[in-house]
N, C-alpha and C positions, 0 to 999 in steps of 0.2 A: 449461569444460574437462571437468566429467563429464560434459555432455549430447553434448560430440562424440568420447568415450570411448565412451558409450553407441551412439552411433549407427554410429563405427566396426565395435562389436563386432556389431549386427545385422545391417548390410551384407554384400552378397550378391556386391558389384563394387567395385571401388576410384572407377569411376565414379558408382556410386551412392552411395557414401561422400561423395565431392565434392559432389556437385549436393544434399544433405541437408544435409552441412556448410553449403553455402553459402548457403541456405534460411535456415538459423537464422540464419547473419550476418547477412542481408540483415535481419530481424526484430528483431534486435539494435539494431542500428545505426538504423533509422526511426521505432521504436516510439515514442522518447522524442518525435519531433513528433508523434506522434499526443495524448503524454499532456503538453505541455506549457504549456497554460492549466489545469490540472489541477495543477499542482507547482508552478506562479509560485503561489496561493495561497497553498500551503503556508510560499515565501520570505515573502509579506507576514503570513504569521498571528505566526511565531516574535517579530517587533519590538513589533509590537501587543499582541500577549497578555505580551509580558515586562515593558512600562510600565506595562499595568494590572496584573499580578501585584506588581511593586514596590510601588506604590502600595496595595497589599492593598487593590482597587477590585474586589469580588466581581463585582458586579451588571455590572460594563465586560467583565470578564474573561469570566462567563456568555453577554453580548450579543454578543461577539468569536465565541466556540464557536458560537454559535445561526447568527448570519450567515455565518460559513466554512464550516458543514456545509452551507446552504443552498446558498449559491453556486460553491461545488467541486462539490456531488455534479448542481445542475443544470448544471454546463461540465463535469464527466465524462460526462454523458449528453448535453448536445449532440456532443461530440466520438465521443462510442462510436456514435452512429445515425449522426452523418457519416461515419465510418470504414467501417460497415456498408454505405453506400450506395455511396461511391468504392473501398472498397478494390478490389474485382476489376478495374479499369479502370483502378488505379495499377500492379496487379500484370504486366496484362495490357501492359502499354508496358512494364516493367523486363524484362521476358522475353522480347519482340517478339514477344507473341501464341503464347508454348509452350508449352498447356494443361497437360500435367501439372506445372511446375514452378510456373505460373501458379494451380494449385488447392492444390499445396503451401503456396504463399505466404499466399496470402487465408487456409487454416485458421489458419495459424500467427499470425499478424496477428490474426484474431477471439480465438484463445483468448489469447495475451498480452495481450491487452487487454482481455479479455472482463470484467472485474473493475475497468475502471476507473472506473465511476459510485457503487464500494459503499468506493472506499480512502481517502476524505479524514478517517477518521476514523483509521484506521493513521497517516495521514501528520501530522495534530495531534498526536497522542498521543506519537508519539518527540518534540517540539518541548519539549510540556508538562513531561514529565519530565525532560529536560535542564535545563529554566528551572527547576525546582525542585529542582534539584541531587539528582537520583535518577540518576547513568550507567550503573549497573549496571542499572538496570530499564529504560530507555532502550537500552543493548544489549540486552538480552535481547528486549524489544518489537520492534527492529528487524532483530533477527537471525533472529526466528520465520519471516519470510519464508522465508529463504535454507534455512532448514532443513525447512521443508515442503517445499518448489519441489526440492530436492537427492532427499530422503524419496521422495516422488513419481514421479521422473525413472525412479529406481534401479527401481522396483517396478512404475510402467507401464509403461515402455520393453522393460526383458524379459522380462514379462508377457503384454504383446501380441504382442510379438518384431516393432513398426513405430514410425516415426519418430512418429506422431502421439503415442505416449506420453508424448514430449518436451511438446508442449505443451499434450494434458491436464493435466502436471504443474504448468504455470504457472498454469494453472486454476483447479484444485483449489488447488494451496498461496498463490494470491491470495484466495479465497474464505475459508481456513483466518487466515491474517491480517488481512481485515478482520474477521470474527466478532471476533477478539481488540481489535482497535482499536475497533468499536461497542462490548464490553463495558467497557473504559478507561475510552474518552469518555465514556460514562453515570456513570460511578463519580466520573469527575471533574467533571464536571457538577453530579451531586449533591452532592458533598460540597464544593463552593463555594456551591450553594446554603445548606449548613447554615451555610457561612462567612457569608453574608450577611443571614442572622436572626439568627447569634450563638450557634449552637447548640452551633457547637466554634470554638476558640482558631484565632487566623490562623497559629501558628508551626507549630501541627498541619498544618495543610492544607497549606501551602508544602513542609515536611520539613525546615524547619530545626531545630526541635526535638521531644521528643516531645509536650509538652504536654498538653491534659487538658480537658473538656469544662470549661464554663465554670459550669458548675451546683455542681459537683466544689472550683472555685476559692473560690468564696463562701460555702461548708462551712465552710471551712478555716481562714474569716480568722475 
């Protein structure tokens, strides 16, 4: 809704309003095949990573993280050089070979998805803190997108005073969201590693309770 607000208000013709409009649906609506061995990951990590989490099975839990970063971020990059290679020739049959709307397409296609080989860590990281009963930091994680990508929209769009601002925006505020999901993922990373020498309390690392370094414990007794 803001991006075809946006694109309203720069439009020069009500024809061009449309054919912009319809650009972005068109991206809208397709992308999700493009990212979709990329997100089935994400459905198989949530099950996996919650029976080794139950189980307070660090070392299972760390192996799960290790192998999903791996094999999402290399099926976000086969899919992103495949995209790279087909899209003009996808674009080029949906428009019956009508170059301008045909070059609109492919940008918009490269920049929405241009971020999809660096997200698998965004996309663990809302899963992990759900399973650890954090929903507020779990929205907040997952909402950082929409509020870059919105951020963005508003300040390239009539900035440039051109549609492509639209999806520099996606760009940039994909880029700003995975930074945020790489810094998580490490944080959690590590601190199941401390989980699995015993360096802090299981009840600490999960968030069910506050709990207390383990060194701290046998002070006391």
């Amino acid at each position: 809704m803001v991006a075809n607000a946006l694109l309203k208000r720069i439009s020069n013709s009500y024809a061009q309003t449309e054919q912009w409009i319809t650009n972005l649906g068109v991206v809208y609506k397709m992308s999700p095949l493009i990212a979709v061995t990329n997100q089935s990951f994400s459905y198989a990590f949530g099950p996996s990573f919650g029976f080794a989490l139950g189980a307070r099975n660090f070392a299972r839990m760390r192996e799960i993280m290790r192998k999903t970063l791996i094999y999402q971020s290399l099926s976000g990059l086969f899919m992103w050089i495949l995209m790279n290679i087909v899209i003009n020739s996808v674009c080029n049959s949906l428009t019956n070979n009508y170059t301008p709307m045909t070059d609109d397409l492919t940008f918009g296609f490269r920049c929405y998805n241009g971020m999809l080989p660096l997200m698998c860590c965004f996309l663990c990281v809302n899963d992990i803190n759900q399973l650890e009963q954090k929903p507020l930091k779990a929205f907040l994680v997952q909402s950082n997108r929409l509020f870059f990508v919105v951020f963005f929209e508003v300040v390239l769009t009539l900035g440039l005073n051109d549609q492509k601002g639209v999806y520099y925006a996606f760009l940039i505020g994909d880029f700003c969201s995975a930074c945020i999901g790489m810094i998580n993922f490490a944080e959690r990373y590590m601190l199941y590693g401390m989980a699995m020498r015993g360096e802090v309390d299981a009840e600490y690392v999960v968030g069910k309770a506050k709990g207390k370094k383990k060194i701290e414990v046998y002070e006391e007794k």
